[in-house]
C-alpha positions in Angstrom: 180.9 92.1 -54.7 179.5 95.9 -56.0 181.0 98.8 -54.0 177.3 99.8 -53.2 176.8 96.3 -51.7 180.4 97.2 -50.0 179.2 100.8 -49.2 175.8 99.2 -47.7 177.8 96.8 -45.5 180.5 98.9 -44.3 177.8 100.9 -43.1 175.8 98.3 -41.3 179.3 97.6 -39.4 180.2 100.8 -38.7 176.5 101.3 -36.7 176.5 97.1 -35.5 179.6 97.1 -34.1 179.3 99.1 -31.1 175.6 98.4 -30.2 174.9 95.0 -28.8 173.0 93.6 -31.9 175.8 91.6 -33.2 177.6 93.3 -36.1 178.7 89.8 -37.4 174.9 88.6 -37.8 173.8 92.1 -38.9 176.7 91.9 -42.3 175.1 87.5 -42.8 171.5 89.1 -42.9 172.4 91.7 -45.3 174.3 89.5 -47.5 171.3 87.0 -47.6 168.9 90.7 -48.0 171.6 91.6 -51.1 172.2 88.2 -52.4 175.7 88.3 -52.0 177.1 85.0 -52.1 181.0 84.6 -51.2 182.5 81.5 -50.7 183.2 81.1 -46.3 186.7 82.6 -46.2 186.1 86.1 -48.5 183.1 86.5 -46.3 185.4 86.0 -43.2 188.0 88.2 -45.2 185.6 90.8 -45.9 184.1 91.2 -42.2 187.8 91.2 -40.4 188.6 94.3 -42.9 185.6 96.2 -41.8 186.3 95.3 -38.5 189.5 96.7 -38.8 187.8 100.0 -40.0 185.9 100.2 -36.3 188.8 99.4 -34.4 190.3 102.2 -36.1 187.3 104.2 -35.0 187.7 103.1 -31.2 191.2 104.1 -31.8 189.7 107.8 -32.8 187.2 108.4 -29.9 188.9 106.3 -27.3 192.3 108.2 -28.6 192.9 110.1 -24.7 192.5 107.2 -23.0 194.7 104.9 -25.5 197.5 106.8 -25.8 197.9 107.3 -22.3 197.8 103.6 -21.8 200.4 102.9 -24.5 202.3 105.5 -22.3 202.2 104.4 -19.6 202.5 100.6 -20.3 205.5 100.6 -22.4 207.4 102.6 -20.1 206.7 100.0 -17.0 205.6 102.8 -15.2 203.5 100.0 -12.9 200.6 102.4 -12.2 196.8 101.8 -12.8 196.7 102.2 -16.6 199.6 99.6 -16.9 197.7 97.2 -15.0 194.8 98.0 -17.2 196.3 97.2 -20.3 197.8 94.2 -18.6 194.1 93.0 -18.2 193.1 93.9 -21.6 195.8 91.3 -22.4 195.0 88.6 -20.3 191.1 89.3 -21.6 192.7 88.2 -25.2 194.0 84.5 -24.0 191.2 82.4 -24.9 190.3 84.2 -28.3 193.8 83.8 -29.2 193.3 80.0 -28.1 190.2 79.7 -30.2 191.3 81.7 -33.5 194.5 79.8 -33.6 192.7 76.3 -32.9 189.3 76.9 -34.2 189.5 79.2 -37.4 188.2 76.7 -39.8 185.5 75.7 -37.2 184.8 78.9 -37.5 184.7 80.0 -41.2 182.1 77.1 -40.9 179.9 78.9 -39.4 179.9 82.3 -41.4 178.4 79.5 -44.3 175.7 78.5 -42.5 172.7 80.4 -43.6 170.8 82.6 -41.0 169.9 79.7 -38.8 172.9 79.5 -36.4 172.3 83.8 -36.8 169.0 83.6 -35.7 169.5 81.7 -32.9 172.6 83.4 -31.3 170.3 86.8 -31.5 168.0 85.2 -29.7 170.7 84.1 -27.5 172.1 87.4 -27.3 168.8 89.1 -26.3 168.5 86.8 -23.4 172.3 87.4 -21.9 171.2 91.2 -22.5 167.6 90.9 -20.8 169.2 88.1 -17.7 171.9 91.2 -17.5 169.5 94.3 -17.2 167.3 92.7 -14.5 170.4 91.5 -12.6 171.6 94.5 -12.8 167.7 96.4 -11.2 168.0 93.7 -8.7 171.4 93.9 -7.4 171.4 97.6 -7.7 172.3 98.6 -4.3 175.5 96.3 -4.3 179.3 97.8 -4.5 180.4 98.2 -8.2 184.0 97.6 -8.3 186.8 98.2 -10.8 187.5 94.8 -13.4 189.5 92.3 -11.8 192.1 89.9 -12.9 189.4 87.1 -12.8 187.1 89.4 -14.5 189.2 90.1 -17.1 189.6 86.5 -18.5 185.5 85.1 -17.8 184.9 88.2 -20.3 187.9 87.4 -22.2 186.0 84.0 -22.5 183.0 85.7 -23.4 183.9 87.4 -26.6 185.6 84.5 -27.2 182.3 82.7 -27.5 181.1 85.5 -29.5 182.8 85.0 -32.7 179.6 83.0 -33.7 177.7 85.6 -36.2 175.0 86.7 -34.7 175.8 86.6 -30.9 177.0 90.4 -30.1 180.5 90.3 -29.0 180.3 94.1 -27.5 176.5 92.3 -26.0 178.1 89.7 -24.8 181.0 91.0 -22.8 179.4 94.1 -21.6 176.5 92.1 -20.0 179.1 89.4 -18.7 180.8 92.6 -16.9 177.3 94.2 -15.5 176.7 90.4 -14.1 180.0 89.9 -12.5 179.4 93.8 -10.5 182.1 95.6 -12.6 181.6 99.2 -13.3 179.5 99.8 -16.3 181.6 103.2 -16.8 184.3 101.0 -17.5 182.4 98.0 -18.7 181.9 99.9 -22.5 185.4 101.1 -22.8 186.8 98.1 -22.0 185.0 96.3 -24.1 185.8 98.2 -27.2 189.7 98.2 -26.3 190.0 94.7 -25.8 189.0 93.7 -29.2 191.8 96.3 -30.9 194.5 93.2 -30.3 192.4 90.0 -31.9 190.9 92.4 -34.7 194.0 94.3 -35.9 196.2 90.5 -35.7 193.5 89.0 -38.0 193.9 92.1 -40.1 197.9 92.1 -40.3 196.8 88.1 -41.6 193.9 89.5 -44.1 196.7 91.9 -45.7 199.3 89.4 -46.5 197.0 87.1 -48.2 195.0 90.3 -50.0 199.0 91.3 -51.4 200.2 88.0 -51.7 200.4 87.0 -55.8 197.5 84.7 -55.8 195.0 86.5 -55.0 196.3 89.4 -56.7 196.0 87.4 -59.9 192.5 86.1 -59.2 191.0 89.1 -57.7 189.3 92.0 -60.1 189.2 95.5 -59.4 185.4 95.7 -57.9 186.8 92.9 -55.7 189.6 95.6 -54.4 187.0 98.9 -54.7 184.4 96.7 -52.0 187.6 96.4 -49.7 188.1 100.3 -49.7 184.6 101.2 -50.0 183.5 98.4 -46.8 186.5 100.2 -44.8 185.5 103.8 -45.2 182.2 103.6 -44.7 182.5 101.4 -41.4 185.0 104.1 -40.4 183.1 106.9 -40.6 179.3 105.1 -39.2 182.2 103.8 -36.1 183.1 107.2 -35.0 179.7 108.3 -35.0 178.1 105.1 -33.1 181.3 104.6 -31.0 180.6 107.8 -28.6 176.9 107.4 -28.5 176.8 103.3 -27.2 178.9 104.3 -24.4 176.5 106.7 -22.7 173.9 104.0 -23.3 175.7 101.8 -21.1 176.1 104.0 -18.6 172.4 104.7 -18.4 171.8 101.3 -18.5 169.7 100.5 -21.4 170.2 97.4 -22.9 167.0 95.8 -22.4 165.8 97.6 -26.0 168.3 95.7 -27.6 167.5 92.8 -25.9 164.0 93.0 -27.7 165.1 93.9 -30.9 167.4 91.0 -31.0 164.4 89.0 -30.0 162.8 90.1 -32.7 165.3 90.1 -35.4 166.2 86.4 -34.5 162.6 85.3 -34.6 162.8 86.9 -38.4 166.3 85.1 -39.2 164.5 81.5 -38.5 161.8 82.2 -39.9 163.5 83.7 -43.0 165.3 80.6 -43.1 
């Protein structure tokens, strides 16, 4: 892979990531739109890097908030934000089930062509539209903090979403807005609980990138796309990081539920 192709795609991560467009389907259509053909697990190895890159951009913006939950959590001081991380951690059970039982199920699927992208847009833009009108419906009802129950059915939810092109940050949000919790706290959590999955497939990504064998096989424009895909994701994360959470609170995710539509309509028919 060329570091512009890297540049190109670290920035379509950086900007994917946080919206609810999938950023996993958005990096397959722009490796189909490049031609860049890697075999299933550099593709996989390439996306967890630049994953890792907007993780470290949550890390930046969300940087208040998560330090004083790493405060308070690993001092057992037993108040609200301890709690709240406890969540975070039971919302990372059944990814943890699925990446440890399912990750060559899943490098499957990052080799599939834009079909299954294609359809889990279209997928994603009808969880996104079913959420919105829920949401105008019930919009008189008590929003409440996340629950413990909460916490692992959205858990669930971006576990689901590991297939490119349904939006995990989509998915997860929406599945909050439908089960009443706070939308306030619906896009921060949602970007915090995918720190633990993202940076543990990272710690993996490393020791394979270091290990001797693919230090033997890989060539230096290999390397450069690495650094190149993780700067640029960085720096688009910060930027699209702040800006999705006030579009949650106001509540406008219907747009992206049309734009899915539309780019999943392209994606088949591309296909």
């Amino acid at each position: 892979m060329e570091w512009l192709d890297a540049l190109i795609l670290g920035i379509v991560q950086g900007l994917t990531e946080y919206l609810p467009v999938s950023s996993s389907g958005h990096l397959e259509i722009f490796k189909e739109i490049l031609g860049i053909d890697l075999p299933a697990s550099d593709s996989m190895q390439f996306d967890i890097i630049v994953h890792a890159a907007t993780v470290c951009s949550t890390l930046v913006i969300l940087w208040p908030m998560f330090s004083r939950l790493c405060a308070s959590f690993f001092t057992f001081k037993r108040d609200y934000d301890f709690w709240y991380v406890c969540k975070i951690l039971v919302s990372c059970i059944p990814i943890a089930v699925v990446g440890f039982c399912f990750k060559d199920d899943i490098e499957a699927f990052f080799s599939g062509g834009l079909t299954i992208v294609g359809i889990c847009l279209c997928v994603t833009a009808v969880l996104l539209t079913f959420a919105h009108f829920s949401d105008r419906i019930f919009r008189n009802r008590a929003s409440h903090d996340i629950t413990w129950f909460d916490s692992f059915v959205i858990g669930c939810a971006q576990a689901v979403a590991v297939l490119p092109g349904l939006s995990r940050s989509g998915t997860t949000i929406a599945t909050g807005i439908l089960l009443g919790d706070r939308k306030d706290q619906m896009a921060q959590f949602s970007f915090l609980m995918v720190i633990i999955p993202i940076l543990g497939e990272t710690l993996l990504s490393i020791k394979e990138i270091v290990s001797p064998d693919y230090v033997a096989g890989a060539n230096e424009a290999g390397t450069t796309a690495l650094i190149v895909g993780f700067v640029a994701a960085f720096i688009v994360g910060c930027c699209a990081c702040k800006w999705m959470i006030e579009v949650v609170k106001k509540g406008k995710l219907v747009w992206f539920a049309v734009y899915c539509l539309v780019m999943g309509v392209v994606c088949l028919l591309w296909q």
